[in-house]
C-alpha positions in Angstrom: -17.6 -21.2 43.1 -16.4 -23.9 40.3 -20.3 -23.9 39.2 -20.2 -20.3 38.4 -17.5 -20.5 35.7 -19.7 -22.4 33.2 -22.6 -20.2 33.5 -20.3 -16.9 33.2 -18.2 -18.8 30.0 -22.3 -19.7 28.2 -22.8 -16.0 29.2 -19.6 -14.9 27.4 -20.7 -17.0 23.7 -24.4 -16.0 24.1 -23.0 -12.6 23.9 -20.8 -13.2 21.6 -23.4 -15.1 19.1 -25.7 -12.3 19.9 -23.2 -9.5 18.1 -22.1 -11.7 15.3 -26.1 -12.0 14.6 -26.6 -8.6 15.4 -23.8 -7.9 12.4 -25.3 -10.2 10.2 -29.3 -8.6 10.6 -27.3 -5.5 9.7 -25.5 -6.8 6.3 -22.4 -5.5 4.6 -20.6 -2.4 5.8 -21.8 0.5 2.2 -18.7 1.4 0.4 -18.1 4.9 0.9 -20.1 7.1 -1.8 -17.4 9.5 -4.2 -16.2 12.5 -3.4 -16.9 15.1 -6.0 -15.5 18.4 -6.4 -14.1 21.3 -8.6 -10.6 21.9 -9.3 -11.0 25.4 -11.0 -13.0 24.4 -13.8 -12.3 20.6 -13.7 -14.9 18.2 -12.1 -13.5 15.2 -10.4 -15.3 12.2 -8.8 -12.6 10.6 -6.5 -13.3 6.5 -5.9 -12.2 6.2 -2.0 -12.0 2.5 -2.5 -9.3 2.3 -5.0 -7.5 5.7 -4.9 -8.7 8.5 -2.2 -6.6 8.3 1.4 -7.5 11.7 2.1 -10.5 14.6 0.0 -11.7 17.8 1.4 -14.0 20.3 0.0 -15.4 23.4 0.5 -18.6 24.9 -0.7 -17.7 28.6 -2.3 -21.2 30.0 -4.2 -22.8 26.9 -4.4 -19.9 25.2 -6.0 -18.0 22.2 -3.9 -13.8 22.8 -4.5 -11.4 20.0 -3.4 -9.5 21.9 -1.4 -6.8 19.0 -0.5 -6.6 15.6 -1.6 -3.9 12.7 -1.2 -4.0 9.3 -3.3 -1.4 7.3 -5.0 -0.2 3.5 -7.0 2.9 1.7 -7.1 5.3 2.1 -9.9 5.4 0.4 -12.2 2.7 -2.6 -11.4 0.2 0.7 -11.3 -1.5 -0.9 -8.4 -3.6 1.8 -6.8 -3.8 2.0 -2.8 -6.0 0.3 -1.3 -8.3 1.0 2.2 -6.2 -1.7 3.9 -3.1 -0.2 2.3 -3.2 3.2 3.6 -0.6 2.3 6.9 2.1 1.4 4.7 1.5 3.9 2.1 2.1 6.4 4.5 4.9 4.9 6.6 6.7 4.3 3.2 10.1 6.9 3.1 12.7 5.4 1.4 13.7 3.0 -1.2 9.8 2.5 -1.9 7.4 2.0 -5.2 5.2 4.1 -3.6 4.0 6.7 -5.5 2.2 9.8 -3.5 0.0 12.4 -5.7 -1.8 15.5 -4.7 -3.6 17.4 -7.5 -4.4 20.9 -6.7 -6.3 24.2 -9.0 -4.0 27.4 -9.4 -5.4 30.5 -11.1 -2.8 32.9 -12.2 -3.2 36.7 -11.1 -5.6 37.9 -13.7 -3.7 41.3 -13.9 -0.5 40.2 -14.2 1.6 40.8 -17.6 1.9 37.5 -19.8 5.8 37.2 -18.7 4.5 37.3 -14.9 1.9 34.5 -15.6 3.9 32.6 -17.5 6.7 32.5 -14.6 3.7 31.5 -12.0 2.8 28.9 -14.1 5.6 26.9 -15.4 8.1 27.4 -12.4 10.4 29.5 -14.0 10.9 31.7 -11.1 12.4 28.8 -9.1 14.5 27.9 -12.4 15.6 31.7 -12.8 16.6 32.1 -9.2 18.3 29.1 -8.5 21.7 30.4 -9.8 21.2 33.9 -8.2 22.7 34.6 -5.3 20.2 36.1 -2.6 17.7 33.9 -3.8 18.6 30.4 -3.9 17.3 27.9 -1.3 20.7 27.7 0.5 21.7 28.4 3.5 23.9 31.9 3.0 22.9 34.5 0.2 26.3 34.1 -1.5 25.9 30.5 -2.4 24.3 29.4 -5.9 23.4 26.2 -7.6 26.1 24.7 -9.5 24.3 24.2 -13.2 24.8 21.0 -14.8 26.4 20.8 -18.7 24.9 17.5 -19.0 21.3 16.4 -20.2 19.5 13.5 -17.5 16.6 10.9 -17.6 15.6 12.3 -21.1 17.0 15.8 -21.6 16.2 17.3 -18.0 18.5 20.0 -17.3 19.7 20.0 -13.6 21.3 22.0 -11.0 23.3 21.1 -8.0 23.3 22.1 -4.8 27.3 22.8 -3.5 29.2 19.5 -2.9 30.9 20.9 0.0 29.8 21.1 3.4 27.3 21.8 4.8 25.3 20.9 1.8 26.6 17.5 1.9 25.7 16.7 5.0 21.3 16.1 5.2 21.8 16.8 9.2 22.4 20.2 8.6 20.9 21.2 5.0 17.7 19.6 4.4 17.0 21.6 0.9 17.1 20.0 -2.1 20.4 18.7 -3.5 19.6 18.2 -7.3 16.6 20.1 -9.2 15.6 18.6 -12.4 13.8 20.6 -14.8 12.3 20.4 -18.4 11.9 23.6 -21.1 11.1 21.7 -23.6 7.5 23.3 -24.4 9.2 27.0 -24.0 8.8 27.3 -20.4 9.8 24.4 -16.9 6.4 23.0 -16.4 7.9 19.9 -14.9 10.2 20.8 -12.0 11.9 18.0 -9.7 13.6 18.2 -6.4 15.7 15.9 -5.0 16.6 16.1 -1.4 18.7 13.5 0.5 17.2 11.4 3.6 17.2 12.4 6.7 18.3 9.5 8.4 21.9 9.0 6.0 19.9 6.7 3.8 21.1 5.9 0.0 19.5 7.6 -2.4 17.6 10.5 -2.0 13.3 11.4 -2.1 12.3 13.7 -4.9 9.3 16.0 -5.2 7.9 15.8 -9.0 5.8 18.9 -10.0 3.8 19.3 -13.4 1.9 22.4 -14.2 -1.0 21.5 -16.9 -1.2 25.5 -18.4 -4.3 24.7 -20.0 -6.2 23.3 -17.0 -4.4 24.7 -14.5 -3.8 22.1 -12.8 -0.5 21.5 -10.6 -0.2 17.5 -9.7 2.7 16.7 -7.1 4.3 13.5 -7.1 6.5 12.1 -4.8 8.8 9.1 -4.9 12.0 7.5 -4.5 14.9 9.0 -6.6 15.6 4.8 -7.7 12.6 5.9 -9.8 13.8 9.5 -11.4 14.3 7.9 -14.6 10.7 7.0 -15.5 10.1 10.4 -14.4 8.0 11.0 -17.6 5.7 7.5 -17.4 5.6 8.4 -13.8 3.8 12.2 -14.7 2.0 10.2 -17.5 0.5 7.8 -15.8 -0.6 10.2 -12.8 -1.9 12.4 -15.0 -4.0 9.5 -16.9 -5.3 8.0 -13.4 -6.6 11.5 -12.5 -8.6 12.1 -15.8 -10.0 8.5 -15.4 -11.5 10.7 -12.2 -13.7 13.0 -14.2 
């Protein structure tokens, strides 16, 4: 029996030598080709090696839409996320430099009035309704944002969820506890949402939206709230990564 051990260990490198050369014949893995697509009107070449974790598309008369898309760089060394990255760039929660963006095409309803298209563009419905009762994203009808007299992070207004229970407590109301907004161009086209962390952490994860009215475009960035106040390099910067896509 000893004898057999050497043949069965040469058996186990000849095999071994054999894949390794059978890898080498082959040559180097091809990058993944680009993924093209429409938003709307906008044509966008996304690089999977450097930015891309996730791109679909469908075809609709010929034409390929990105219907999703998920990509993202840390703030503020602007390092985009790489293949090998894509574990921790999705495990990262809280107290990160992680940066998450999704870009997605919105047309508004082609007979609506100006006032209506204007509110589906720029957010303002969320911003009017916030201080309503019946309509804000509490948990009774008779509850309202508490508006904030003071300017933040640049001039963003901001609202307040009640500081009372339950709202205090993330184990029972999960909505946002502070909405940040800016009306600076006549209307909110940047809207952020800041709720608290689940699991009683410090500091709280915010949802960052930005409608481009021209384009329309709506890019949704998400980050730790340690970052709100570079809130505006932050939607720069996406918004200059994603036209370095077309």
């Amino acid at each position: 029996m000893k004898e057999i051990y050497p043949v069965l260990a040469t058996c186990a490198l000849a095999a071994v030598l054999a894949a390794v050369l059978a890898l080498m014949l082959r040559g180097p893995k091809a990058p993944a080709p680009p993924l093209d697509g429409y938003l709307n009107g906008v044509h966008v070449v996304f690089p999977p090696e450097r930015y891309t974790f996730l791109a679909t598309t469908r075809m609709v008369a010929g034409r390929r839409f990105i219907t999703d898309n998920l990509w993202g760089f840390r703030y503020p060394s602007m390092v985009p996320m790489l293949p090998r990255e894509r574990a921790d760039f999705l495990r990262a929660y809280a107290h990160t430099d992680w940066i998450k963006v999704a870009v997605l095409g919105y047309t508004p309803a082609v007979d609506a009035d100006l006032a209506t298209r204007a509110a589906r563009t720029c957010m303002n419905y969320t911003i009017a309704h916030a201080d309503q009762p019946g309509h804000a994203m509490l948990l009774t009808d008779k509850d309202v944002f508490e508006r904030d007299p003071q300017r933040h992070f640049g001039g963003l207004h901001r609202f307040n969820a009640p500081s009372r229970p339950p709202y205090n407590d993330a184990r029972t109301y999960g909505g946002p506890v502070s909405m940040y907004w800016d009306d600076s161009s006549g209307a909110a086209c940047t809207l952020i949402q800041c709720s608290a962390y689940a699991r009683q952490l410090k500091g709280q994860h915010c949802d960052h939206t930005y409608q481009d009215r021209v384009r329309h475009l709506e890019f949704s960035m998400d980050y730790d709230s340690a970052l709100l106040p570079h809130w505006r390099d932050i939607q720069n910067q996406t918004v200059a990564i994603f036209d370095s896509f077309r």
